[in-house]
N, C-alpha and C positions, 0 to 999 in steps of 0.2 A: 404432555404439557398442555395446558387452557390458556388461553386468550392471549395478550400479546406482550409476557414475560418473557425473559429470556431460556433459553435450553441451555442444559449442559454444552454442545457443540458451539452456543454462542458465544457462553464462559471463556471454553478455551480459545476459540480466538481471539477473545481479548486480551486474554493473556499472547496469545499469540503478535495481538498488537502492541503490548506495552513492552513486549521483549526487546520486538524489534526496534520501539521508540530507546529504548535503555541502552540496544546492545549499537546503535548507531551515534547516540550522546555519550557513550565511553569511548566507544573507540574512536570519538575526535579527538574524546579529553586526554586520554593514553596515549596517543600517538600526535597529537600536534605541532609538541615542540620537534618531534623528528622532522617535518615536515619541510620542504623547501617552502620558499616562497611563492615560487609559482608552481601548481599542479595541473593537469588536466581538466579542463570545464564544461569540454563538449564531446563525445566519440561520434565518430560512423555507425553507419547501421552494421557494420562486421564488429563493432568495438572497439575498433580501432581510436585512442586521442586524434584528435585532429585541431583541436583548441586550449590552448592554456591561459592560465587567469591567475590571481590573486586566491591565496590559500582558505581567504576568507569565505570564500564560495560557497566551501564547504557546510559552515555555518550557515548560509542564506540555505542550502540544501534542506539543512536539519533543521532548521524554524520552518521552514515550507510544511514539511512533512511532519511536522510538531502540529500547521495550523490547519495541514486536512483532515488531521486525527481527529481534533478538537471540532472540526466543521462537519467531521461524519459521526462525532457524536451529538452532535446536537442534532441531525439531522433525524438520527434511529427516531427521533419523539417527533416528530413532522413527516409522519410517512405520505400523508397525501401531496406532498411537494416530491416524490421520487417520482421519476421518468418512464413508465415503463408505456412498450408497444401493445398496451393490450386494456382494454375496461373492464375492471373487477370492482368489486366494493370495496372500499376502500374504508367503510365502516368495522365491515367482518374481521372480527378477531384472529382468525388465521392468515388472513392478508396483509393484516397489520403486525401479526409475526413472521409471515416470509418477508415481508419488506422490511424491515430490521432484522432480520439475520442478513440477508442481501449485503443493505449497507454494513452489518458487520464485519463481513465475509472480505469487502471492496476493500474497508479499513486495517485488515490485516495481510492483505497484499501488498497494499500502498507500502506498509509500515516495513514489512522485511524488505520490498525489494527496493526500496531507500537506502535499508541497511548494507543490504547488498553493494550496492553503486558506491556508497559513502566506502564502504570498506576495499573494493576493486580500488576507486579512485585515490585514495591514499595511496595502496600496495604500489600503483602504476608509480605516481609519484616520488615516489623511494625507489623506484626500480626490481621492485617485487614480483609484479606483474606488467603485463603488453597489453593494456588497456582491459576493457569492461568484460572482454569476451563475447565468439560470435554464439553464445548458448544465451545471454542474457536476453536478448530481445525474445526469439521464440518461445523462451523459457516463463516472461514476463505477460506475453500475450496471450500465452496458456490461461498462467495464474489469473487473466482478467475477464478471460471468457468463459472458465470453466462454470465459476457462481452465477456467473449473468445466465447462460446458459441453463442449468440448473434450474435456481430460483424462478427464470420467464417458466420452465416447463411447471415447475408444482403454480406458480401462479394460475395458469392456463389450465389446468389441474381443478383447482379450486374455485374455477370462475363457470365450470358446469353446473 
């Protein structure tokens, strides 16, 4: 791949992002009307609920997560506004394709483990499940270091 298009690997996470946007906005839509009025709005760091709220939550949830998608894509095309610990050029076209797949990577985290939360957090609320689970957090801090991780080494990589 040349200069700062996308890869096949970037494709599917976006797809991988739009799934999760899709499979989080049905399963409010399929499940809503079952839903009590009040559900879960906060857990413990074990998963545990520890707060409940208004079911509409849920939807401030999935708009959030609707407008980080939309704000990490706007971002892939503004790479010289990403974060990173390290000075590269940020003219060169392979910097400006790790840092867009990067933020792609972030955006298809965001996106499933939303869907995730969205979906524990209903199950709880019906009595399906006992909150988020103590696997979600480790599970979620993986999913957010592994690309950071990653992409800083090929950055770092690139910047020889």
């Amino acid at each position: 791949m040349r200069g700062s298009g996308r890869s096949i690997s970037d494709w599917a996470l976006e797809g991988v992002s739009v799934a999760g946007l899709l499979a989080g906005g049905g399963d409010v839509a399929v499940h809503w009307s079952l839903l009590p009025a009040r559900i879960p709005v906060h857990f413990g760091a074990a998963g545990s609920p520890n707060a409940w709220g208004d079911r509409t939550m849920l939807l401030f949830l999935l708009a959030a997560t609707i407008v980080m998608a939309v704000v990490l894509t706007i971002a892939e095309g503004y790479q010289r506004l990403i974060n990173i610990p390290m000075k590269v050029d940020r003219e060169s076209p392979e910097v400006r394709r790790l840092l867009r797949s990067l933020v792609i990577a972030m955006k298809a985290v965001i996106t499933v483990s939303s869907a995730w939360i969205i979906d524990l957090t209903m199950r709880t609320a019906v009595g399906e499940a006992n909150g988020l689970g103590s696997a979600l957090l480790p599970v979620f801090l993986a999913a957010v270091t592994a690309p950071i991780i990653y992409y800083v080494v090929k950055l770092a990589r690139s910047a020889r």
